[in-house]
Backbone atoms as SQL, in Angstrom:
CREATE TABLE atoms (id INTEGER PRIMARY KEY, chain TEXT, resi INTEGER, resn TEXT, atom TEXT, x REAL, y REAL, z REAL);
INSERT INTO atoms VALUES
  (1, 'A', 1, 'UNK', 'N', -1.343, 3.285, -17.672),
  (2, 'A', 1, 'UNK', 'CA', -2.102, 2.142, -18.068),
  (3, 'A', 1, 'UNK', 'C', -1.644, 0.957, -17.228),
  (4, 'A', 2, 'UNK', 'N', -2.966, 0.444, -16.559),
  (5, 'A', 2, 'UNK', 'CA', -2.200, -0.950, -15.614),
  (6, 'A', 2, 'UNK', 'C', -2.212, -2.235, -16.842),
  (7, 'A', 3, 'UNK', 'N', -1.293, -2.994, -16.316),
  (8, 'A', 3, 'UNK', 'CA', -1.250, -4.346, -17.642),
  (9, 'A', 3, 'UNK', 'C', -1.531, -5.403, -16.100),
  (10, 'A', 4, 'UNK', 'N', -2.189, -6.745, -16.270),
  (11, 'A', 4, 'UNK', 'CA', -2.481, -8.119, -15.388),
  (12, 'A', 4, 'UNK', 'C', -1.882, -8.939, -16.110),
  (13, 'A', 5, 'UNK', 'N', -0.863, -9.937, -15.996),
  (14, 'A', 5, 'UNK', 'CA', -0.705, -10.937, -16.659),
  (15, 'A', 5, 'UNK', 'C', -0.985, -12.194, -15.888),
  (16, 'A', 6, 'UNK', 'N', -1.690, -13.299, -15.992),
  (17, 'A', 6, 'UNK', 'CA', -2.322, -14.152, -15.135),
  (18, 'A', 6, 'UNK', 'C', -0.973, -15.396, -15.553),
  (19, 'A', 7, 'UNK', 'N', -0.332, -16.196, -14.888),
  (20, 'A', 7, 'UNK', 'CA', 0.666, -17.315, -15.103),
  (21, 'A', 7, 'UNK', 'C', -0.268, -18.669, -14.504),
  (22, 'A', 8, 'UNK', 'N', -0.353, -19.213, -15.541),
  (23, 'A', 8, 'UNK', 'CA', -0.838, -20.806, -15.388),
  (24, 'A', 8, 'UNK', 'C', -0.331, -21.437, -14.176),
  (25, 'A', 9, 'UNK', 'N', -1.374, -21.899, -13.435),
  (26, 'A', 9, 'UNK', 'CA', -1.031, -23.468, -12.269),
  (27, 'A', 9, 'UNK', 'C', -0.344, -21.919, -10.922),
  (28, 'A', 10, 'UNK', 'N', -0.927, -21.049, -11.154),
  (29, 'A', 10, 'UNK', 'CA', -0.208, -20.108, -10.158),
  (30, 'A', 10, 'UNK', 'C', -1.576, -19.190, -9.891),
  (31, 'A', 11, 'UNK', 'N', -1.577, -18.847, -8.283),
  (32, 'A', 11, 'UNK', 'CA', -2.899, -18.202, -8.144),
  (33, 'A', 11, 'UNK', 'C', -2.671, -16.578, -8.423),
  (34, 'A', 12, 'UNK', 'N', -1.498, -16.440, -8.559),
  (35, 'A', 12, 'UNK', 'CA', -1.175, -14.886, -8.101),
  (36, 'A', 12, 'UNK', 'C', -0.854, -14.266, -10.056),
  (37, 'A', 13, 'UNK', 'N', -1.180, -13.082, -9.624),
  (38, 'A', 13, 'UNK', 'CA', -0.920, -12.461, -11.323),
  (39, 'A', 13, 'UNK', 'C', 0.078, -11.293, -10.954),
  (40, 'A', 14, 'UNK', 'N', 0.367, -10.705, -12.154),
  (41, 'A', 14, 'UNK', 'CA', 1.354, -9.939, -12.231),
  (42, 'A', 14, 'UNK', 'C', 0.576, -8.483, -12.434),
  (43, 'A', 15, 'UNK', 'N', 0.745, -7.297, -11.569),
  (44, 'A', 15, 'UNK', 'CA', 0.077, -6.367, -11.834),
  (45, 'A', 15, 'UNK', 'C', 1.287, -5.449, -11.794),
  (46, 'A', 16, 'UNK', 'N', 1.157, -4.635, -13.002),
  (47, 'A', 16, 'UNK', 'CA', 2.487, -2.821, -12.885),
  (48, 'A', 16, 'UNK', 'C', 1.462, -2.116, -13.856),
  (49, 'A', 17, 'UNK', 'N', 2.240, -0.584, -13.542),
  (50, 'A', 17, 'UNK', 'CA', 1.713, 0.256, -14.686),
  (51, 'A', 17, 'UNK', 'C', 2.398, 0.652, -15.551),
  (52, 'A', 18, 'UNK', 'N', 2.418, 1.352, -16.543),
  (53, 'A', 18, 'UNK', 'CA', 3.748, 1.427, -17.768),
  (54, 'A', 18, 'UNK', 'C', 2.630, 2.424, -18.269),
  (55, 'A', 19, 'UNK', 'N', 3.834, 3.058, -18.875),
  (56, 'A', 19, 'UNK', 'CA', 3.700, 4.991, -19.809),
  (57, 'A', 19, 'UNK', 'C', 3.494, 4.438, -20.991),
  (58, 'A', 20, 'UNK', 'N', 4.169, 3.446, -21.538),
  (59, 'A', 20, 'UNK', 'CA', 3.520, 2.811, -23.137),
  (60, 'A', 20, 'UNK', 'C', 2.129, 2.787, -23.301),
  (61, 'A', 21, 'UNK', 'N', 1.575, 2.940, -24.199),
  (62, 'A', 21, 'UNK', 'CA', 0.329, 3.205, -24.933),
  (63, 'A', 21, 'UNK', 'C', 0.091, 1.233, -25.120),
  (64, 'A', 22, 'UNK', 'N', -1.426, 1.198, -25.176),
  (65, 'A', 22, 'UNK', 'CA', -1.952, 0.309, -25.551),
  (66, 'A', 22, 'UNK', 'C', -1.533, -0.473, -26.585),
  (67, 'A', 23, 'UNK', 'N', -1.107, -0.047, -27.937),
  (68, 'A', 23, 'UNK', 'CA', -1.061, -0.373, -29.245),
  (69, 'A', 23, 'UNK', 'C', 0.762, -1.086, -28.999),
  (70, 'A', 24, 'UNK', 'N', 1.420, -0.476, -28.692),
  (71, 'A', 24, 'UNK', 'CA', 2.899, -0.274, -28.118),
  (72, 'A', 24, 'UNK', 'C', 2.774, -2.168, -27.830),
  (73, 'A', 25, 'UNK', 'N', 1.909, -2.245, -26.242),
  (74, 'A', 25, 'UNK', 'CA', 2.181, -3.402, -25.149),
  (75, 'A', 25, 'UNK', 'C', 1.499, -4.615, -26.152),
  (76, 'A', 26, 'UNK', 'N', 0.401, -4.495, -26.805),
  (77, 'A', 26, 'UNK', 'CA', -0.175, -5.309, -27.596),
  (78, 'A', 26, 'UNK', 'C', 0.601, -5.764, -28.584),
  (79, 'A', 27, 'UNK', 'N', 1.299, -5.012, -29.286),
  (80, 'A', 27, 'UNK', 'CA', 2.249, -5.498, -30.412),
  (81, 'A', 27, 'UNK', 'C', 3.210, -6.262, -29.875),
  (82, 'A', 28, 'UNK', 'N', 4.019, -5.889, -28.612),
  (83, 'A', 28, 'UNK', 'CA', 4.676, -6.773, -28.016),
  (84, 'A', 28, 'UNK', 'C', 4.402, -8.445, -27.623),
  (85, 'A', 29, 'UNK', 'N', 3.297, -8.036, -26.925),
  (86, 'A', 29, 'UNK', 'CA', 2.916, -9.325, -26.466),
  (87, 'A', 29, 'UNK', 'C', 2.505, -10.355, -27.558),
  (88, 'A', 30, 'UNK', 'N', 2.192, -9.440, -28.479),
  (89, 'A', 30, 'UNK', 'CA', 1.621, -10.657, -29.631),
  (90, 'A', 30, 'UNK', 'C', 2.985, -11.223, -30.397),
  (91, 'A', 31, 'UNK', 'N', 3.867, -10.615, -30.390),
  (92, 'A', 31, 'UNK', 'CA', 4.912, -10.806, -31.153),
  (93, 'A', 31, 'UNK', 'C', 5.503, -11.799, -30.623),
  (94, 'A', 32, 'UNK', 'N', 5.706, -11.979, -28.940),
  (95, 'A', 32, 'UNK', 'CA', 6.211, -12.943, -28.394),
  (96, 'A', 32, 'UNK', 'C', 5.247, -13.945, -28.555),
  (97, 'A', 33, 'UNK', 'N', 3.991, -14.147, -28.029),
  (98, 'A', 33, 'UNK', 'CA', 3.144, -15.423, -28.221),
  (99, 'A', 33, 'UNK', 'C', 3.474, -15.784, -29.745),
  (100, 'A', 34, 'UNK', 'N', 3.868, -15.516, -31.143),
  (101, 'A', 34, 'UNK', 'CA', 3.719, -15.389, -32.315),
  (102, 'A', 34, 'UNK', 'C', 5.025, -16.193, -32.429),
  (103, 'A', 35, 'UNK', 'N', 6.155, -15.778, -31.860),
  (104, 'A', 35, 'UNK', 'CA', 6.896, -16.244, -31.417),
  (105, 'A', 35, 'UNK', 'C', 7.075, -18.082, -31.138),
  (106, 'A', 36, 'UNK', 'N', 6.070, -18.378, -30.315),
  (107, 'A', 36, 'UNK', 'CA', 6.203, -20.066, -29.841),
  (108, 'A', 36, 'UNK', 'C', 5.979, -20.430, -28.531),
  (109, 'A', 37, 'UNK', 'N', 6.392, -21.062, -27.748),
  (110, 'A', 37, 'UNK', 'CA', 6.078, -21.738, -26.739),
  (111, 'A', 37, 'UNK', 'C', 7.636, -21.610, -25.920),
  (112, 'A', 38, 'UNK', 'N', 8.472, -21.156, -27.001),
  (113, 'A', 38, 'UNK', 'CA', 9.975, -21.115, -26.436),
  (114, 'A', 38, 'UNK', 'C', 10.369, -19.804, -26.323),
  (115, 'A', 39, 'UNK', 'N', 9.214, -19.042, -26.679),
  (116, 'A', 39, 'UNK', 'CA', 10.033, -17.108, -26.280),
  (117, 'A', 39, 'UNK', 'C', 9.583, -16.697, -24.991),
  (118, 'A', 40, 'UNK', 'N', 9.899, -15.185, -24.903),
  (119, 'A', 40, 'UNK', 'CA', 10.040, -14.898, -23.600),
  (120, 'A', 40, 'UNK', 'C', 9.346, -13.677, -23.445),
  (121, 'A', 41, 'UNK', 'N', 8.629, -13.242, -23.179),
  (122, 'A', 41, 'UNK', 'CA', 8.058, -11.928, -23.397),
  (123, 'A', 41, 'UNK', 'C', 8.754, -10.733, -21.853),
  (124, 'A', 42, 'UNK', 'N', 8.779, -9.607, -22.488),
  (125, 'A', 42, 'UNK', 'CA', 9.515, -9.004, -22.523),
  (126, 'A', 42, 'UNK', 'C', 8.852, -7.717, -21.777),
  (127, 'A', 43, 'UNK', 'N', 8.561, -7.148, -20.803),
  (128, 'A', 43, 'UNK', 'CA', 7.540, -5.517, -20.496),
  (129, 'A', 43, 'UNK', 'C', 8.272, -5.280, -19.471),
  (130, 'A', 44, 'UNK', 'N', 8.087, -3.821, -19.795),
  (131, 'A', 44, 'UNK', 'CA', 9.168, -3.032, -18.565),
  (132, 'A', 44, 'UNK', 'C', 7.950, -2.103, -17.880),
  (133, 'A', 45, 'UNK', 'N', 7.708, -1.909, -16.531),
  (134, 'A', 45, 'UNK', 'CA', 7.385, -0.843, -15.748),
  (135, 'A', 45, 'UNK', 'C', 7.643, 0.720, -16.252),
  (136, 'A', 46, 'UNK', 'N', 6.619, 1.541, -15.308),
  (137, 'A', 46, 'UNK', 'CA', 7.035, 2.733, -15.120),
  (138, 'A', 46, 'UNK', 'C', 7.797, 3.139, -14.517),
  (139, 'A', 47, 'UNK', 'N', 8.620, 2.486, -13.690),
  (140, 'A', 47, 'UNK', 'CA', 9.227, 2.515, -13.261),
  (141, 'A', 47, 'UNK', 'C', 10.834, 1.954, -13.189),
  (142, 'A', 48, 'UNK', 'N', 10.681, 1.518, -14.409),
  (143, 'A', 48, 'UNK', 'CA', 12.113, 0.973, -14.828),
  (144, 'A', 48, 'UNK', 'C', 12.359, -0.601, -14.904),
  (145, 'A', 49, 'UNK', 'N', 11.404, -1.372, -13.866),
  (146, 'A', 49, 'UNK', 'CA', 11.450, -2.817, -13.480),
  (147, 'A', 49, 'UNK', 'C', 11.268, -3.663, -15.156),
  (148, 'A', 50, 'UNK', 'N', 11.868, -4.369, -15.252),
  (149, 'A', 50, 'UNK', 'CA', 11.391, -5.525, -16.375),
  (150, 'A', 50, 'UNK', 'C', 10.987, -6.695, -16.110),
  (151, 'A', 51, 'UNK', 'N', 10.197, -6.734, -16.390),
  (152, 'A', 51, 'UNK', 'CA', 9.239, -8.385, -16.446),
  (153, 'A', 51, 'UNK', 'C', 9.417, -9.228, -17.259),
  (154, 'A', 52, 'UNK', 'N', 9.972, -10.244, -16.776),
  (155, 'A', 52, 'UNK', 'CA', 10.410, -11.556, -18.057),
  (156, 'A', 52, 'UNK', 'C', 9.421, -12.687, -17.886),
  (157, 'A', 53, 'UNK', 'N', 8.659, -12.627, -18.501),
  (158, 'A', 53, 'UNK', 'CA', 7.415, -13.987, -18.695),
  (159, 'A', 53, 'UNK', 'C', 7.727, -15.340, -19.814),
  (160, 'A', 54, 'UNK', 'N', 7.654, -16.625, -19.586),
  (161, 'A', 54, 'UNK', 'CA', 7.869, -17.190, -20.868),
  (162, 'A', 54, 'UNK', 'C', 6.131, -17.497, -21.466),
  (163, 'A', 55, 'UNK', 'N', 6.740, -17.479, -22.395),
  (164, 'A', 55, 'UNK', 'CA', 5.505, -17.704, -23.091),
  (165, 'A', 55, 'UNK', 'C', 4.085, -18.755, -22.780),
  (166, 'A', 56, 'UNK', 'N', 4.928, -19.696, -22.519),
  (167, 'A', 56, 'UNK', 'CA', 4.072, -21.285, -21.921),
  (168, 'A', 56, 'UNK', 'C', 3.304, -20.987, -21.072),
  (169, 'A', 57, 'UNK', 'N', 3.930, -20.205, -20.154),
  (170, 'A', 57, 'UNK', 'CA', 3.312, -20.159, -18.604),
  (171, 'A', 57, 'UNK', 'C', 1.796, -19.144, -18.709),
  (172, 'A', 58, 'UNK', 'N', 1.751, -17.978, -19.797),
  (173, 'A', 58, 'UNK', 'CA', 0.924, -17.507, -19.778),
  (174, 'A', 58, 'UNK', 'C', -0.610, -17.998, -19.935),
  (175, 'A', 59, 'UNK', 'N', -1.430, -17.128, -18.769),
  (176, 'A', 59, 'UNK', 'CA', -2.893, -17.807, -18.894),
  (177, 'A', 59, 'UNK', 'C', -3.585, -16.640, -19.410),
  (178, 'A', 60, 'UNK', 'N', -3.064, -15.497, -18.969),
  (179, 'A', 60, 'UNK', 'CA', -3.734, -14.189, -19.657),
  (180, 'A', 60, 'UNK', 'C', -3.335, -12.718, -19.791),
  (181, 'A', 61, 'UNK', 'N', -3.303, -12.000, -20.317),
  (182, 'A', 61, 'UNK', 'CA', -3.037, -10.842, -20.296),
  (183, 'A', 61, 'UNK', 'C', -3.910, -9.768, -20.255),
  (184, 'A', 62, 'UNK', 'N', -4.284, -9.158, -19.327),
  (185, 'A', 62, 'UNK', 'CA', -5.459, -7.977, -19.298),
  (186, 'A', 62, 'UNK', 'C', -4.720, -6.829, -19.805),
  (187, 'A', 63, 'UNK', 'N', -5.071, -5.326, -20.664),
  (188, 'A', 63, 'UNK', 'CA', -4.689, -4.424, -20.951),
  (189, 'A', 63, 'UNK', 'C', -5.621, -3.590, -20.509),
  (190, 'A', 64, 'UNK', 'N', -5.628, -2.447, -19.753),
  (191, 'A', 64, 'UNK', 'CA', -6.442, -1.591, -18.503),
  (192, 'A', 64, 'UNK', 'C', -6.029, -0.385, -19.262),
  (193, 'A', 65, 'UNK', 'N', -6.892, 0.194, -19.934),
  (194, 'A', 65, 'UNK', 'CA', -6.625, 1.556, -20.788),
  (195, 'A', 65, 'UNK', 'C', -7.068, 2.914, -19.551),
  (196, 'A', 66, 'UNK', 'N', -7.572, 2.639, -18.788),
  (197, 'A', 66, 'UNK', 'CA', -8.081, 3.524, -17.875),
  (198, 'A', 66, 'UNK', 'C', -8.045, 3.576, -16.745),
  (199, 'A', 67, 'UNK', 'N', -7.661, 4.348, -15.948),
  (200, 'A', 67, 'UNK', 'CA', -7.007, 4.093, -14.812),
  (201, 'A', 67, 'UNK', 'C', -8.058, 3.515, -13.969),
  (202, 'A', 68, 'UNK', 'N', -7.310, 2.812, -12.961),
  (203, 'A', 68, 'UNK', 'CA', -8.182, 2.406, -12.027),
  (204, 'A', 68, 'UNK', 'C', -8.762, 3.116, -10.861),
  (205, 'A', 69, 'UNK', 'N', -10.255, 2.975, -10.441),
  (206, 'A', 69, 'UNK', 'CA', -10.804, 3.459, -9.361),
  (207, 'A', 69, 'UNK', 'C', -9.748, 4.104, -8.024),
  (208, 'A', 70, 'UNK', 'N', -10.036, 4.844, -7.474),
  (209, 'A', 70, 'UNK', 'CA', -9.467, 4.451, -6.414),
  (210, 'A', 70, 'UNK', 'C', -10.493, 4.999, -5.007),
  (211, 'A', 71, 'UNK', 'N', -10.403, 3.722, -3.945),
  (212, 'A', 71, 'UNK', 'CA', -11.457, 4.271, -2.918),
  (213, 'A', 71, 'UNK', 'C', -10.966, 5.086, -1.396),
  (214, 'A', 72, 'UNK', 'N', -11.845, 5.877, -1.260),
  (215, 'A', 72, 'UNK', 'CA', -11.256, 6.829, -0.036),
  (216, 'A', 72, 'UNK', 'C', -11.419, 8.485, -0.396),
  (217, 'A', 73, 'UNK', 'N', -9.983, 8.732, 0.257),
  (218, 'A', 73, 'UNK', 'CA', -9.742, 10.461, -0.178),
  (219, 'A', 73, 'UNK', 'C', -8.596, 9.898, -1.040),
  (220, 'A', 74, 'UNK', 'N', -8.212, 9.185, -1.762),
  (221, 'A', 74, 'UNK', 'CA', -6.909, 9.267, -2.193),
  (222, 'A', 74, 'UNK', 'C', -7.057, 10.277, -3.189),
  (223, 'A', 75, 'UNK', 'N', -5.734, 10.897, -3.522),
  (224, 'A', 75, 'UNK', 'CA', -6.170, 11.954, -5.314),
  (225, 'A', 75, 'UNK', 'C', -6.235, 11.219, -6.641);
């Protein structure tokens, strides 16, 4: 599952994929926004990487249940 997180006053977003299930990343993220303006949200990669976002900065969060296209021969 790919996750986008878009950061305010910044053109660039945050794109990874992660083995967590939909329901999993959603509970998270809401917990931190639920949280305040002073937490930190918290998502780790498939790959092991962790992503530390604060809360403020966020402009959006996309959740991508399906993989994405891909163009060419790729598999």
């Amino acid at each position: 599952m790919e996750i986008r997180i878009g950061i305010a006053n910044s053109s660039r977003e945050i794109v990874f994929d992660t083995t967590k299930n939909a329901d999993e990343v959603e509970k998270s993220i809401s917990s931190s926004v639920a949280d305040g303006d002073d937490a930190v949200m918290r998502l780790e990669d498939d790959k092991g990487h962790i992503y530390l976002v604060p809360v403020r900065t966020l402009a959006y969060v996309e959740i991508l249940k399906e993989p994405a296209r891909k163009v060419g021969f790729a598999p």
